[in-house]
N, C-alpha and C positions, 0 to 999 in steps of 0.2 A: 498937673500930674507929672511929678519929677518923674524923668529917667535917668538910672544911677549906675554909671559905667562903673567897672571893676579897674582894676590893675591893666594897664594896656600890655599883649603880651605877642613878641618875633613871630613874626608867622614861619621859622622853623621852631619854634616851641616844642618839647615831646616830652614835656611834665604831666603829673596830674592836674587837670584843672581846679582852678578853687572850687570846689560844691559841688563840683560832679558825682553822680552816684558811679557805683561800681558798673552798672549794664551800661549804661548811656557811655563811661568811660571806654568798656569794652567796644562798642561801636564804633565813636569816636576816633580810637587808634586803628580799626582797620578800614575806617574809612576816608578819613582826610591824608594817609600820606598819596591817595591813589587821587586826592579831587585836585584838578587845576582848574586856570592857574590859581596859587598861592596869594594870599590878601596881602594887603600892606601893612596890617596888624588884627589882631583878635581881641577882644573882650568875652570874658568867661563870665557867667552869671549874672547876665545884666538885670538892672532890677526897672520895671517897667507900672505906671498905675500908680494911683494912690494910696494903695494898703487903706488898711482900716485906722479908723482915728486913734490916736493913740490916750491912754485915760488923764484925763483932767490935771491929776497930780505930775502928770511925767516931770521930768527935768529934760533942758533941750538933748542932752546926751541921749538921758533915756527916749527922747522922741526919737531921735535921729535911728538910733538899734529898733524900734519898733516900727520905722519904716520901711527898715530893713529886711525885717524877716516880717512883713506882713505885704509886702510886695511880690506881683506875680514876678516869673523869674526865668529871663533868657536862657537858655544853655550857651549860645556862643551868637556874635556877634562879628562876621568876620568884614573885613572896610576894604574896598577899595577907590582909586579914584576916583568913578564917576558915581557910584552905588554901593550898599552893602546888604549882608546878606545872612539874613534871621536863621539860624542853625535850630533846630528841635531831635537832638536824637531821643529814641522812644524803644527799649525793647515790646517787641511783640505790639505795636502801637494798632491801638483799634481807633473808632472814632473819635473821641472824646480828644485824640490829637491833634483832627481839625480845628475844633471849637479852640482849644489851645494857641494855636497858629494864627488864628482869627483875631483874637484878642489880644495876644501880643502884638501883633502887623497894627491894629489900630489904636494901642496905646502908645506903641513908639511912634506910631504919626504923628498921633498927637503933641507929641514932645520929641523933635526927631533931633540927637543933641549935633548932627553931621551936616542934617540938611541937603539928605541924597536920598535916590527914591529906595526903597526898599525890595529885596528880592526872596521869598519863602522856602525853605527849604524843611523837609521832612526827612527822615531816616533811620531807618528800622532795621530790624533783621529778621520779620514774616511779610509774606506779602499778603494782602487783602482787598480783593479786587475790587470793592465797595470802596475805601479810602482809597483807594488810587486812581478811580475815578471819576472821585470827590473832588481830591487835592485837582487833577487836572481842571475842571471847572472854574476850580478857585486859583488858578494860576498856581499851584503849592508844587516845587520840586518833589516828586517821590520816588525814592532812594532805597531797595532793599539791597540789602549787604549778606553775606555769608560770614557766619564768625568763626574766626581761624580761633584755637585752643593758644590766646594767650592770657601769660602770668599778670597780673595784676598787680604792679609793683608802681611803687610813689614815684 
């Protein structure tokens, strides 16, 4: 079960991420300029699992794009030296964010491309007292944020 690192990117970065949705983006920027410390780098979208088979006919190109976008998919991946540390931002994040967090924590085990143990992280901007005392059972950071009214710009 390959894991398919993105573009390695400065952890002062303050781009849009590659594939990030607009809410998750929204979080994202009011949340990481306030989390320390800062990683030694990020990876945006990591692709994590084997996706589904791609069809018979493919060509290796077209296999390669069809594992791409049939692989479940990290939001951020941030590294540092002894550990790193599984990002999920989630507007309005109900359950279904655990089972998320679940399955990516054990497919990048499975294929860990660092070979550092892993650390969970959740973050949203409702809180839900059921997932956050979910997340704490499962070891999962849970993170609500307040979203400041900003512009959405590339």
């Amino acid at each position: 079960m390959p894991t398919r690192l993105s573009q390695r990117f400065p952890p002062d970065y303050t781009g849009w991420p590659p594939a990030m949705a607009p809410q998750d983006f929204r979080i994202w920027r009011a949340w990481y300029p306030k989390f320390q410390p800062h990683p030694e780098a990020i990876y945006f979208d990591v692709g994590v699992g084997a996706g589904r088979p791609a069809p018979e006919t493919a060509t290796p190109e077209q296999r390669k794009y069809w594992l791409r976008v049939t692989q479940k998919r990290i939001d951020a991946l941030l590294i540092y030296p002894d550990h790193m540390r599984l990002i999920e931002m989630r507007h309005d994040a109900t359950i279904n964010a655990l089972g998320r967090l679940l399955t990516y924590k054990a497919l990048l085990e499975s294929d860990n491309p660092f070979a550092l143990p892993i650390k969970v992280y959740l973050i949203t901007d409702n809180h839900d007292r059921d997932l956050a005392a979910l997340c704490a059972r499962h070891r999962i950071h849970y993170t609500v944020i307040d979203l400041p009214d900003l512009e959405l710009e590339a």
